[in-house]
CHARMM-style PDB file with segment names, atoms N, HN, CA, C and O in Angstrom:
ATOM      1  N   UNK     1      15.300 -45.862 -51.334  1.00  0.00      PROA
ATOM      2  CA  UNK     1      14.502 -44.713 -50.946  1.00  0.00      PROA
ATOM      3  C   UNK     1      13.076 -45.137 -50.568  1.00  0.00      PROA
ATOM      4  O   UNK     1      12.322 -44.641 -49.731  1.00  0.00      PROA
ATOM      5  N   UNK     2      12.925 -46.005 -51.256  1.00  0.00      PROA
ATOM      6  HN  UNK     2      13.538 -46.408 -51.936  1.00  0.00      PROA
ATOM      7  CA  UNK     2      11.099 -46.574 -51.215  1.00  0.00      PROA
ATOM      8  C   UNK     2      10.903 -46.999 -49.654  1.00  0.00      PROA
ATOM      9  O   UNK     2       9.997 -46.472 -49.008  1.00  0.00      PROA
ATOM     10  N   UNK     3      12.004 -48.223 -48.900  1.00  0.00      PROA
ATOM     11  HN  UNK     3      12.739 -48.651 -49.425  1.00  0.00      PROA
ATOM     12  CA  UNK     3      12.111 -48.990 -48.119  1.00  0.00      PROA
ATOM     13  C   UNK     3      11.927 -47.769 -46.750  1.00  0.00      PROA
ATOM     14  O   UNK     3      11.122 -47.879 -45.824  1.00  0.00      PROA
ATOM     15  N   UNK     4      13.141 -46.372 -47.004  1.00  0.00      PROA
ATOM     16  HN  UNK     4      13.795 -46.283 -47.756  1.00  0.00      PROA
ATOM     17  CA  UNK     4      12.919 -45.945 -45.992  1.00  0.00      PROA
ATOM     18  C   UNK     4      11.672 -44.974 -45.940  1.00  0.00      PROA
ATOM     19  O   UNK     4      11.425 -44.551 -44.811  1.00  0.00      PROA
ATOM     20  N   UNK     5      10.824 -44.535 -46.979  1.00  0.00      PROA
ATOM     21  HN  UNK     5      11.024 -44.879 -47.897  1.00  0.00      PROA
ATOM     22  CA  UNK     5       9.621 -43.869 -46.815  1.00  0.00      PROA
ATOM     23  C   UNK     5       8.466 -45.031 -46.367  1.00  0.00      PROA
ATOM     24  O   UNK     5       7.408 -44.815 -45.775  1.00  0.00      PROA
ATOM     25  N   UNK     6       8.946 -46.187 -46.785  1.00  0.00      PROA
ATOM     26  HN  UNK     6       9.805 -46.362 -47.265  1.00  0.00      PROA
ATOM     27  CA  UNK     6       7.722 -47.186 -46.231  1.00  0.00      PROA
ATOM     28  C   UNK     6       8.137 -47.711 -44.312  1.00  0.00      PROA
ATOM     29  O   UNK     6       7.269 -48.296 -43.665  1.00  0.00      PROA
ATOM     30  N   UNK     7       9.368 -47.416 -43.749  1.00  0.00      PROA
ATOM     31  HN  UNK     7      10.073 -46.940 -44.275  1.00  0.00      PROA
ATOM     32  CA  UNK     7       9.906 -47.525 -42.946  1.00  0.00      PROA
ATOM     33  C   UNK     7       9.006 -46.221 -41.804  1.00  0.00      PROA
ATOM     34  O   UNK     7       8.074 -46.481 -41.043  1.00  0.00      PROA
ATOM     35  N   UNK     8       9.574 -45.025 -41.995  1.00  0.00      PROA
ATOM     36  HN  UNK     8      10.331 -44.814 -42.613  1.00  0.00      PROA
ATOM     37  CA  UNK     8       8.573 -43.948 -41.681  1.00  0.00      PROA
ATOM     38  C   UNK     8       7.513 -43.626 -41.559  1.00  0.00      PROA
ATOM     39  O   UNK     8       7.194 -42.810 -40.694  1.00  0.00      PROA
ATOM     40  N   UNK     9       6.470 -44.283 -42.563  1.00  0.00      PROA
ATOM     41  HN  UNK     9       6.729 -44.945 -43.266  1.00  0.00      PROA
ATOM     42  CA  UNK     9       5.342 -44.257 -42.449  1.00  0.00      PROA
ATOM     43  C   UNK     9       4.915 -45.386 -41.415  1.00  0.00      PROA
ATOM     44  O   UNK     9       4.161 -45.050 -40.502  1.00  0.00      PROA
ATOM     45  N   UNK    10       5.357 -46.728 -41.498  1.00  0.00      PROA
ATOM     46  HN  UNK    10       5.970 -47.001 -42.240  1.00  0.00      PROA
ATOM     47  CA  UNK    10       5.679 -47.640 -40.354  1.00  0.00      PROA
ATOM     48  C   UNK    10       5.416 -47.150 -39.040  1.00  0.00      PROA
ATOM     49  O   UNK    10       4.426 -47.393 -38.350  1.00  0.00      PROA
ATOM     50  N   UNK    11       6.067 -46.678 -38.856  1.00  0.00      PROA
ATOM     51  HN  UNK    11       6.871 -46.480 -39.416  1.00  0.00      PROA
ATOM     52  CA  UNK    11       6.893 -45.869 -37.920  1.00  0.00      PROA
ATOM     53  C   UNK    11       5.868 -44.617 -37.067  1.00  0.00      PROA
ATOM     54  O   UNK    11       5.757 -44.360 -35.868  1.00  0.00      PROA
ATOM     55  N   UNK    12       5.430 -44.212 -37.897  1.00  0.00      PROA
ATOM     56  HN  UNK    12       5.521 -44.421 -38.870  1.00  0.00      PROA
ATOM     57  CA  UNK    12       4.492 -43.073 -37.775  1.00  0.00      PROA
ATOM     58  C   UNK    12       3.068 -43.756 -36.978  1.00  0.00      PROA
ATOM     59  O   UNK    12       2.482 -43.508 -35.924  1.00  0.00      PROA
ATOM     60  N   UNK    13       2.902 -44.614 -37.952  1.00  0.00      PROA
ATOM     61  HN  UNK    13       3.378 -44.817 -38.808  1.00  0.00      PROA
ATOM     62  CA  UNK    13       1.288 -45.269 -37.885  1.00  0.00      PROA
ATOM     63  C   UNK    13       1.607 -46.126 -36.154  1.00  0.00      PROA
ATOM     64  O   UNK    13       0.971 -45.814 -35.147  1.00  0.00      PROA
ATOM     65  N   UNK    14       2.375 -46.877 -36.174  1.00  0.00      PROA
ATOM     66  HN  UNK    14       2.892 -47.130 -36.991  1.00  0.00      PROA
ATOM     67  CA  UNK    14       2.503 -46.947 -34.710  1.00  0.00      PROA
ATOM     68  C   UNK    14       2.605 -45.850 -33.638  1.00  0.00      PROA
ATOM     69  O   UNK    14       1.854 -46.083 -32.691  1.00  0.00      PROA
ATOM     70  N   UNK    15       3.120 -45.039 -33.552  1.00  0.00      PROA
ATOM     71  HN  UNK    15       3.730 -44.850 -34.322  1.00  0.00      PROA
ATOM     72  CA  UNK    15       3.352 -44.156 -32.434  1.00  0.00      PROA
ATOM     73  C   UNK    15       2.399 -43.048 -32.323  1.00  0.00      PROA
ATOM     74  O   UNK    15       2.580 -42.132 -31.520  1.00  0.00      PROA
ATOM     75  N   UNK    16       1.000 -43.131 -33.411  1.00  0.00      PROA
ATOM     76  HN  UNK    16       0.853 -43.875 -34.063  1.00  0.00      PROA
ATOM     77  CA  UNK    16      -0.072 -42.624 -33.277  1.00  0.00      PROA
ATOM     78  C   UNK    16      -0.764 -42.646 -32.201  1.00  0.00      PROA
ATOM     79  O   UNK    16      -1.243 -41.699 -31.577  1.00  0.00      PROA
ATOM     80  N   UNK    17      -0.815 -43.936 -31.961  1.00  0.00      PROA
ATOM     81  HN  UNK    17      -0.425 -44.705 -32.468  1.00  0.00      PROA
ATOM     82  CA  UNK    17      -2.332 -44.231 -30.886  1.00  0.00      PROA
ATOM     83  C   UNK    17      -1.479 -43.618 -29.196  1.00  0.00      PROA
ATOM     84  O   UNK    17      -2.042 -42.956 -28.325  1.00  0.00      PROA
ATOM     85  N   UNK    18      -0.388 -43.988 -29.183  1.00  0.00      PROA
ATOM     86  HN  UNK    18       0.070 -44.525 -29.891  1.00  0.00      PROA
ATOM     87  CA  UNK    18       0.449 -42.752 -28.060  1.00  0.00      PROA
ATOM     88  C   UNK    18      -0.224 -41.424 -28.018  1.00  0.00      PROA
ATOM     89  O   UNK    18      -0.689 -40.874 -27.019  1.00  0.00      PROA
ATOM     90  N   UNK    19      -0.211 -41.014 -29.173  1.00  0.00      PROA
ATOM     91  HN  UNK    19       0.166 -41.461 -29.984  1.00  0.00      PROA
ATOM     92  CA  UNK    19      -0.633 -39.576 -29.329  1.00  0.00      PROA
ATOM     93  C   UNK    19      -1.950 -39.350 -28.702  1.00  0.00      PROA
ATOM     94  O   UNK    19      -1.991 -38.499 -27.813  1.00  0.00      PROA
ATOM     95  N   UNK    20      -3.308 -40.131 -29.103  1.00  0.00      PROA
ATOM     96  HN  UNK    20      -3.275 -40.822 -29.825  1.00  0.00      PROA
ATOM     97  CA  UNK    20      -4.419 -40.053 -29.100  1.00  0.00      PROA
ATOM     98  C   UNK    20      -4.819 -40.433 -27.960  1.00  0.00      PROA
ATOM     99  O   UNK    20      -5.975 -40.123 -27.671  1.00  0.00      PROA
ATOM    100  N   UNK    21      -4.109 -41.119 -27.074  1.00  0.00      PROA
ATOM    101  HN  UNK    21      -3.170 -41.371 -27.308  1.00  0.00      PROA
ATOM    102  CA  UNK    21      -3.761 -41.508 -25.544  1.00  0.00      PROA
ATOM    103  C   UNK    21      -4.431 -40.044 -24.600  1.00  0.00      PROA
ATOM    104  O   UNK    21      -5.475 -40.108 -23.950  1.00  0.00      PROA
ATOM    105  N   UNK    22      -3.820 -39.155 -24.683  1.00  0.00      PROA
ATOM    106  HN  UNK    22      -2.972 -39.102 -25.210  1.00  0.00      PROA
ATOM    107  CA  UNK    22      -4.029 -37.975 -24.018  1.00  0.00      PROA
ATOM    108  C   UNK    22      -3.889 -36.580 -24.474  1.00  0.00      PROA
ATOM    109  O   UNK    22      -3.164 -35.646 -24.130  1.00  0.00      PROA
ATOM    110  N   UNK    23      -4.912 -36.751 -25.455  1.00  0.00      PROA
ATOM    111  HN  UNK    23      -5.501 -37.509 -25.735  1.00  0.00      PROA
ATOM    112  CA  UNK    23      -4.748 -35.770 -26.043  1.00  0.00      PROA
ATOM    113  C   UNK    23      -4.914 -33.942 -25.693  1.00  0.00      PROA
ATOM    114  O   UNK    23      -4.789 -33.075 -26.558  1.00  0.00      PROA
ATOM    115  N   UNK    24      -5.146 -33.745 -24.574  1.00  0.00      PROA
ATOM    116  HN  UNK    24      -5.248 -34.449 -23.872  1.00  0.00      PROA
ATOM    117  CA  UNK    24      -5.540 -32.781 -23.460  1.00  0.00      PROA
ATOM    118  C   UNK    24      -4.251 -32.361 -22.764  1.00  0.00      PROA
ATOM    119  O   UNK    24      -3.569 -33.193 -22.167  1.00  0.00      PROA
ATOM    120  N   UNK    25      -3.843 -30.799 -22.853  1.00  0.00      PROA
ATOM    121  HN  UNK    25      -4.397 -30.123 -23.338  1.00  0.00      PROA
ATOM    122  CA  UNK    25      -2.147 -30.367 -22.404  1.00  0.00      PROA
ATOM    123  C   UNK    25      -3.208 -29.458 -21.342  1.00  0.00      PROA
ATOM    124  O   UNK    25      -4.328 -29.036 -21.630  1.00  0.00      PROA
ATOM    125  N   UNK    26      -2.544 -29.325 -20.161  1.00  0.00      PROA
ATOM    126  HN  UNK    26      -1.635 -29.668 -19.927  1.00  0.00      PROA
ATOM    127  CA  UNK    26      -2.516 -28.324 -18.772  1.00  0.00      PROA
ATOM    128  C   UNK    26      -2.049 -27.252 -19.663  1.00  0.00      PROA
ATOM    129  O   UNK    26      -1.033 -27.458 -20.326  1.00  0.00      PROA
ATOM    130  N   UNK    27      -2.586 -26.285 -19.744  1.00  0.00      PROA
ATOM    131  HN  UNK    27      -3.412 -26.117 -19.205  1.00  0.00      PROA
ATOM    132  CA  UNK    27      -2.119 -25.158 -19.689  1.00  0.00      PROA
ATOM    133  C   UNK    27      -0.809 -24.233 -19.141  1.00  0.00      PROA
ATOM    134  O   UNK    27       0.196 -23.627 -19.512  1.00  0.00      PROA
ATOM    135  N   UNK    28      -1.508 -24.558 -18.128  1.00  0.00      PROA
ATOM    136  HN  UNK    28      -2.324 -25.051 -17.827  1.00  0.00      PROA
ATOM    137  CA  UNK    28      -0.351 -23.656 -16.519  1.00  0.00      PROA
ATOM    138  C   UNK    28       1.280 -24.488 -16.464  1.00  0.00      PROA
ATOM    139  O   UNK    28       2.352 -23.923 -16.254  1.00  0.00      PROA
ATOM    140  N   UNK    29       0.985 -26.516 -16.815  1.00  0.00      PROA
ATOM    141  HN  UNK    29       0.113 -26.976 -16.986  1.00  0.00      PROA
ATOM    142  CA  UNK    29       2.070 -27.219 -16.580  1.00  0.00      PROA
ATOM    143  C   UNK    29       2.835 -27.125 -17.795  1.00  0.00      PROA
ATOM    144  O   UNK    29       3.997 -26.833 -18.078  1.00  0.00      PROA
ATOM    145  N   UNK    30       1.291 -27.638 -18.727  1.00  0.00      PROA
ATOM    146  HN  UNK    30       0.347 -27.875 -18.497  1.00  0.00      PROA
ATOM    147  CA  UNK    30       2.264 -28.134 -19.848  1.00  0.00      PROA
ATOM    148  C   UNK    30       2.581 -29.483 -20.258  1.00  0.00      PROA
ATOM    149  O   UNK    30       3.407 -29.976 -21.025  1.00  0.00      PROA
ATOM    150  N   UNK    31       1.394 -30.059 -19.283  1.00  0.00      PROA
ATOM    151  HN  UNK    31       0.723 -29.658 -18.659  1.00  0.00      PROA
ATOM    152  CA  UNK    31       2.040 -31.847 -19.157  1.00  0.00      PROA
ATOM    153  C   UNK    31       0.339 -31.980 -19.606  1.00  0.00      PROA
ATOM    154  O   UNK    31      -0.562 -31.144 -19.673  1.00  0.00      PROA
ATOM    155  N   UNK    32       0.409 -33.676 -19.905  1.00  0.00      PROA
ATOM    156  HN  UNK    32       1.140 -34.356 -19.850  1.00  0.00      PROA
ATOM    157  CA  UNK    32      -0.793 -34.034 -20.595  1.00  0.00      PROA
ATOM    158  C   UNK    32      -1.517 -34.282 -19.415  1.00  0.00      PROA
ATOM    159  O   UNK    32      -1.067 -34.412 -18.276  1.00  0.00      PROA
ATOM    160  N   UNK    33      -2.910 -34.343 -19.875  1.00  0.00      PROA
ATOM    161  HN  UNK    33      -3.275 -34.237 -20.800  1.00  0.00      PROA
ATOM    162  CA  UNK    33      -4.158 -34.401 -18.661  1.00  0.00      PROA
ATOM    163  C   UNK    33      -5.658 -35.112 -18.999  1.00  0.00      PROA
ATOM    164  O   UNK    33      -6.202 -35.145 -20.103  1.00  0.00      PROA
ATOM    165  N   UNK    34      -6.103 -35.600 -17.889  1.00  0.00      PROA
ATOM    166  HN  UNK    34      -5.662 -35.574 -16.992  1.00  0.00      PROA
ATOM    167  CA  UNK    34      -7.391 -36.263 -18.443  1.00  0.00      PROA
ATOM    168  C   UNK    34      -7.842 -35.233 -18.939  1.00  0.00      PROA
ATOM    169  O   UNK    34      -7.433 -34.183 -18.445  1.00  0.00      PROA
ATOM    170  N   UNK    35      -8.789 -35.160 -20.028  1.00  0.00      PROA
ATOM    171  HN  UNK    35      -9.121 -36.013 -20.429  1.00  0.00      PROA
ATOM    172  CA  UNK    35      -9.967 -34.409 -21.099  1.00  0.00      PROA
ATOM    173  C   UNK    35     -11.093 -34.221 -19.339  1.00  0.00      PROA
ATOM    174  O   UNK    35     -11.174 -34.761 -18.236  1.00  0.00      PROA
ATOM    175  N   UNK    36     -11.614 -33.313 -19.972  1.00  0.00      PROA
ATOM    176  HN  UNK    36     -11.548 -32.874 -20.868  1.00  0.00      PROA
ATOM    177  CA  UNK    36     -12.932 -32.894 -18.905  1.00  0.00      PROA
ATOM    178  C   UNK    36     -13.943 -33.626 -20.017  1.00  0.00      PROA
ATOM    179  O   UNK    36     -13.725 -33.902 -21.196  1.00  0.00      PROA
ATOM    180  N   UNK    37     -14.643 -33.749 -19.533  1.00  0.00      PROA
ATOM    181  HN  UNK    37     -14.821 -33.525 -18.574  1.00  0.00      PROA
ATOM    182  CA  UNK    37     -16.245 -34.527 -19.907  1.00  0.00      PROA
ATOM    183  C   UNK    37     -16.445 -33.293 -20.620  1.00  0.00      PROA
ATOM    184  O   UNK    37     -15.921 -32.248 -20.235  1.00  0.00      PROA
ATOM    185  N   UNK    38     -17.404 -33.381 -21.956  1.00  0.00      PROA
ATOM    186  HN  UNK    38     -17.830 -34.230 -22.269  1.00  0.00      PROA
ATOM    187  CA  UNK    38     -18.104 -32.767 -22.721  1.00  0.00      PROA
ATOM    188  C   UNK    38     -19.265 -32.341 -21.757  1.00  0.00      PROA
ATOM    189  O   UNK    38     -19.711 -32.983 -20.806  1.00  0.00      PROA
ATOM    190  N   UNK    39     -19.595 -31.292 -22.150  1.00  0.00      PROA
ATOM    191  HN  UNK    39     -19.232 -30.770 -22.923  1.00  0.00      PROA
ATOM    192  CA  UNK    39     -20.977 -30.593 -21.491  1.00  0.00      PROA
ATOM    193  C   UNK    39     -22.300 -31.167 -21.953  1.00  0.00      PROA
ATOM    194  O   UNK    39     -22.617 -31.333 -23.131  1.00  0.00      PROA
ATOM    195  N   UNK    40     -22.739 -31.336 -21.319  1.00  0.00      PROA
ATOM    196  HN  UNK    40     -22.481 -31.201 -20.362  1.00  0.00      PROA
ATOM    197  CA  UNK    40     -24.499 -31.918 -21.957  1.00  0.00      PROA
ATOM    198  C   UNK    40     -25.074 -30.537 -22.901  1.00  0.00      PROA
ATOM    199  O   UNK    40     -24.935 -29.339 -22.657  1.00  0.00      PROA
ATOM    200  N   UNK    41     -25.597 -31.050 -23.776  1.00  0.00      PROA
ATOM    201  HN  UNK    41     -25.710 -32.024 -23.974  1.00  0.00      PROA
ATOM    202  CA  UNK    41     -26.112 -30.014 -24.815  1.00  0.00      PROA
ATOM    203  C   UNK    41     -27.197 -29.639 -23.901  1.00  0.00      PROA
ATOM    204  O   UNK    41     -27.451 -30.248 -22.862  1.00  0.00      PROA
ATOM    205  N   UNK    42     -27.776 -28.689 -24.300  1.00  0.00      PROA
ATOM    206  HN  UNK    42     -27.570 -28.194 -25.143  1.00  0.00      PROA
ATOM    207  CA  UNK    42     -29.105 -28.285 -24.038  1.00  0.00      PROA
ATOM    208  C   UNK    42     -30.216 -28.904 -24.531  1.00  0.00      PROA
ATOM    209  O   UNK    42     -29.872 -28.846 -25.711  1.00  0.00      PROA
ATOM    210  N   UNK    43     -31.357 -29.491 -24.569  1.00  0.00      PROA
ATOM    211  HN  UNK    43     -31.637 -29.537 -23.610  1.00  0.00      PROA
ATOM    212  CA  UNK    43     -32.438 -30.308 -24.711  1.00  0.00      PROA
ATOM    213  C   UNK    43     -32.813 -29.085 -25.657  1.00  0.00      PROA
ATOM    214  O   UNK    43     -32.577 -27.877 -25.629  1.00  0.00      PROA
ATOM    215  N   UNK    44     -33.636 -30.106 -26.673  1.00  0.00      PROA
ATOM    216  HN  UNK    44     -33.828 -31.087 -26.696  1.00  0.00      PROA
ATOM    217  CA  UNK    44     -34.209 -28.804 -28.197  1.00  0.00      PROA
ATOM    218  C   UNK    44     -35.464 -29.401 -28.417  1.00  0.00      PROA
ATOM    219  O   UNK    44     -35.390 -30.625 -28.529  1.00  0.00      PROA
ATOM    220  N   UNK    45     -36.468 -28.977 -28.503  1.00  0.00      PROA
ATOM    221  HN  UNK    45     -36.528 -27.983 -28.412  1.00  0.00      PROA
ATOM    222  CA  UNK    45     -37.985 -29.606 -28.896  1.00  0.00      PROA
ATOM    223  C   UNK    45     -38.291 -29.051 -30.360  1.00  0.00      PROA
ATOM    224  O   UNK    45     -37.741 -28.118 -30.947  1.00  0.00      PROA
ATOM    225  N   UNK    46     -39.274 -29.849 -30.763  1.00  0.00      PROA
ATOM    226  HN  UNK    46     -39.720 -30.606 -30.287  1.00  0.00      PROA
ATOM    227  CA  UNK    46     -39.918 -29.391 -31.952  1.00  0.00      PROA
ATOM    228  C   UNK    46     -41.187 -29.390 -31.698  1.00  0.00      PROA
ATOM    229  O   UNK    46     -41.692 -30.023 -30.771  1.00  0.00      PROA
ATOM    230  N   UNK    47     -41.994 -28.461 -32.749  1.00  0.00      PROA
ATOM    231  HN  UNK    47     -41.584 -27.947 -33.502  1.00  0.00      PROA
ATOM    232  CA  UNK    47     -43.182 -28.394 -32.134  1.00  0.00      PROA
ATOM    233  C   UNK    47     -44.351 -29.346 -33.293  1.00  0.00      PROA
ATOM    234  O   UNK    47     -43.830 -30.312 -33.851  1.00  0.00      PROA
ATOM    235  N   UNK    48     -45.245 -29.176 -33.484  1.00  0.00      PROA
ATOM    236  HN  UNK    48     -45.668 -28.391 -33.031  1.00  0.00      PROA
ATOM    237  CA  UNK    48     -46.460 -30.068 -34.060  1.00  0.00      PROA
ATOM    238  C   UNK    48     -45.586 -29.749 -35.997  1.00  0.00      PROA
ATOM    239  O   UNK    48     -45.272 -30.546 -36.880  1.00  0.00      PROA
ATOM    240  N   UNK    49     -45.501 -28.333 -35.905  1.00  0.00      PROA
ATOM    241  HN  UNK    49     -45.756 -27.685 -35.188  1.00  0.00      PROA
ATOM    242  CA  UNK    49     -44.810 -27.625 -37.167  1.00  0.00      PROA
ATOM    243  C   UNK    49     -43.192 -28.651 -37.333  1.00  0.00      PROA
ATOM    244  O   UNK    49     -42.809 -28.959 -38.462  1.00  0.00      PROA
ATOM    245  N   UNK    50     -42.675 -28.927 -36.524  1.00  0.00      PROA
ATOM    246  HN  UNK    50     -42.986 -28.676 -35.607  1.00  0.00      PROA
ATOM    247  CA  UNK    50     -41.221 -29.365 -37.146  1.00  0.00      PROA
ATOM    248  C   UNK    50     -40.616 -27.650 -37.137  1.00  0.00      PROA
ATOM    249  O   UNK    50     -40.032 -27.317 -38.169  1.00  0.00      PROA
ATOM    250  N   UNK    51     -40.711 -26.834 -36.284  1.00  0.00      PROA
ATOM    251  HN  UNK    51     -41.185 -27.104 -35.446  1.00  0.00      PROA
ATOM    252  CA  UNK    51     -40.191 -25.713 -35.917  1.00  0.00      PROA
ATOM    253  C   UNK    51     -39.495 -26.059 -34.599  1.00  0.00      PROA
ATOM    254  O   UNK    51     -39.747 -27.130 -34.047  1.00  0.00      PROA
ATOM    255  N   UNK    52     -38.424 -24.982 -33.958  1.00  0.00      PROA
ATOM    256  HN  UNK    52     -38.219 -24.112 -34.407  1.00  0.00      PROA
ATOM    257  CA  UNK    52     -37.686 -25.422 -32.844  1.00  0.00      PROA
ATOM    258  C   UNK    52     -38.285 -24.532 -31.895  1.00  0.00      PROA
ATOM    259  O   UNK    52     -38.283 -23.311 -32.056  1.00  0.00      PROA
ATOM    260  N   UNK    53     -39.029 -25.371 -30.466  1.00  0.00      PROA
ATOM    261  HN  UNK    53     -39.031 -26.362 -30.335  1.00  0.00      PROA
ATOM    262  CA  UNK    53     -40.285 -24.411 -29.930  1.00  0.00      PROA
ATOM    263  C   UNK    53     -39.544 -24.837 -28.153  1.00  0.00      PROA
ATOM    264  O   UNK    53     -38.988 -25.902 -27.883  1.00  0.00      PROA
ATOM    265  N   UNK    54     -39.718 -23.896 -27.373  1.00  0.00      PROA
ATOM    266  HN  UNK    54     -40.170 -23.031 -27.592  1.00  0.00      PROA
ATOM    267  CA  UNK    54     -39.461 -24.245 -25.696  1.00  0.00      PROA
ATOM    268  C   UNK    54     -39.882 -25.517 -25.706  1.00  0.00      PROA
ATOM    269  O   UNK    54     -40.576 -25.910 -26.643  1.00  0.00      PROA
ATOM    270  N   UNK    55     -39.572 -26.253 -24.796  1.00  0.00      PROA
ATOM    271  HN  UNK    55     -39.008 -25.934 -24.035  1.00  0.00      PROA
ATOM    272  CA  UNK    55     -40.041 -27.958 -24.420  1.00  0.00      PROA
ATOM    273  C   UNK    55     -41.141 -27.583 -22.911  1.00  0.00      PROA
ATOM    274  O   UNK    55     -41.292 -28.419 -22.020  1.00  0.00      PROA
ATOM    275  N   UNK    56     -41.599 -26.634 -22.892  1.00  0.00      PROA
ATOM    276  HN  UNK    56     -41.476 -25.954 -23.615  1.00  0.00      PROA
ATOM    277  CA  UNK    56     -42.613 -26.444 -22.106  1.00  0.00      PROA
ATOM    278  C   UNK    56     -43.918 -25.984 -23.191  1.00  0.00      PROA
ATOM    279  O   UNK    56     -45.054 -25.886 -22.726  1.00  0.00      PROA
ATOM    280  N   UNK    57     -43.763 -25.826 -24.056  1.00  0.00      PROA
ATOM    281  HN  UNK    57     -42.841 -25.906 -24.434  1.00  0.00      PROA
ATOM    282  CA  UNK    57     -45.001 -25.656 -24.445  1.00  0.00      PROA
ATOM    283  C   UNK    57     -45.865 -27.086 -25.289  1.00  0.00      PROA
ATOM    284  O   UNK    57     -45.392 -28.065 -25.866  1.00  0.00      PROA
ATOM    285  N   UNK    58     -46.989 -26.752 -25.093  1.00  0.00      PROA
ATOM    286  HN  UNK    58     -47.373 -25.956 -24.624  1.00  0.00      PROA
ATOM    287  CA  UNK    58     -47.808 -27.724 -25.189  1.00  0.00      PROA
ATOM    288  C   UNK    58     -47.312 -28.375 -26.790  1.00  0.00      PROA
ATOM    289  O   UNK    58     -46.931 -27.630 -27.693  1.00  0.00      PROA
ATOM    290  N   UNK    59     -47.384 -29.587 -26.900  1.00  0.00      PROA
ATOM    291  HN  UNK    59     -47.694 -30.192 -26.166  1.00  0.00      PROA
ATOM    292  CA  UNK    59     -47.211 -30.364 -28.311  1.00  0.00      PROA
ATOM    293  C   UNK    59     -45.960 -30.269 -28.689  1.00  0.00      PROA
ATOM    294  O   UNK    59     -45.621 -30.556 -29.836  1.00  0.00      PROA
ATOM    295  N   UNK    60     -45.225 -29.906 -27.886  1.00  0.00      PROA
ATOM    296  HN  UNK    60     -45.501 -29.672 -26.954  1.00  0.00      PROA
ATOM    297  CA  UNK    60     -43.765 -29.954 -28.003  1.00  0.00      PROA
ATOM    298  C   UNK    60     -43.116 -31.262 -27.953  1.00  0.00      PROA
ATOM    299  O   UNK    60     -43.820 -31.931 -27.197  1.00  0.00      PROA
ATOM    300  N   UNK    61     -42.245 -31.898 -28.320  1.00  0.00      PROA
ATOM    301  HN  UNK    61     -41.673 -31.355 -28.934  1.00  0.00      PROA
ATOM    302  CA  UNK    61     -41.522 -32.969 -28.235  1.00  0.00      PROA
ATOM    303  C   UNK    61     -40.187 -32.597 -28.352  1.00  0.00      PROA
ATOM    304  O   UNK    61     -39.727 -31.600 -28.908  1.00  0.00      PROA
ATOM    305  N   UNK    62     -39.413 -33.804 -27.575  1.00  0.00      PROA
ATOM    306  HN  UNK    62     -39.787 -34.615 -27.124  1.00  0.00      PROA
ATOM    307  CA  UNK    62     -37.709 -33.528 -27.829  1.00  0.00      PROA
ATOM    308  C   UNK    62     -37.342 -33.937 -29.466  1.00  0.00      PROA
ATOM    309  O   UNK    62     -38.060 -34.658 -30.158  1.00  0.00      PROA
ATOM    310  N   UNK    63     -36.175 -33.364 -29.874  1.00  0.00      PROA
ATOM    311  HN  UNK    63     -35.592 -32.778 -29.312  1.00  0.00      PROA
ATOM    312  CA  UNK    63     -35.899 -33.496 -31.350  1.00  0.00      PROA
ATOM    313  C   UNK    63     -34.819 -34.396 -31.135  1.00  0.00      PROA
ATOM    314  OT1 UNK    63     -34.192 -34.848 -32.093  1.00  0.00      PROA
TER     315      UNK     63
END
């Protein structure tokens, strides 16, 4: 019993990185697909305070 739960897990741990390959399904198909690029965050400043202030105002810095 041991041999075949250590067999399975074997088993498993290989055919992972398949998985993680493409991890992104079409919707409409149903078939796997490149991932779209992450969106750029929005830029966040802090101000002289260590408060979160527009990056147009004066003494502002990016955080």
């Amino acid at each position: 019993m041991k041999i075949i739960l250590a067999m399975a897990t074997a088993l498993s741990l290989l055919a992972a990185p398949a998985v993680w390959a493409a991890p992104c399904k079409d919707p409409k198909t149903g078939k796997f697909v490149k991932c779209p690029e992450a969106k750029a965050t929005t830029k966040r400043c802090k101000d002289t305070k260590g408060k979160f202030a527009k990056c147009g105002t004066p003494g502002a810095k990016p955080a």
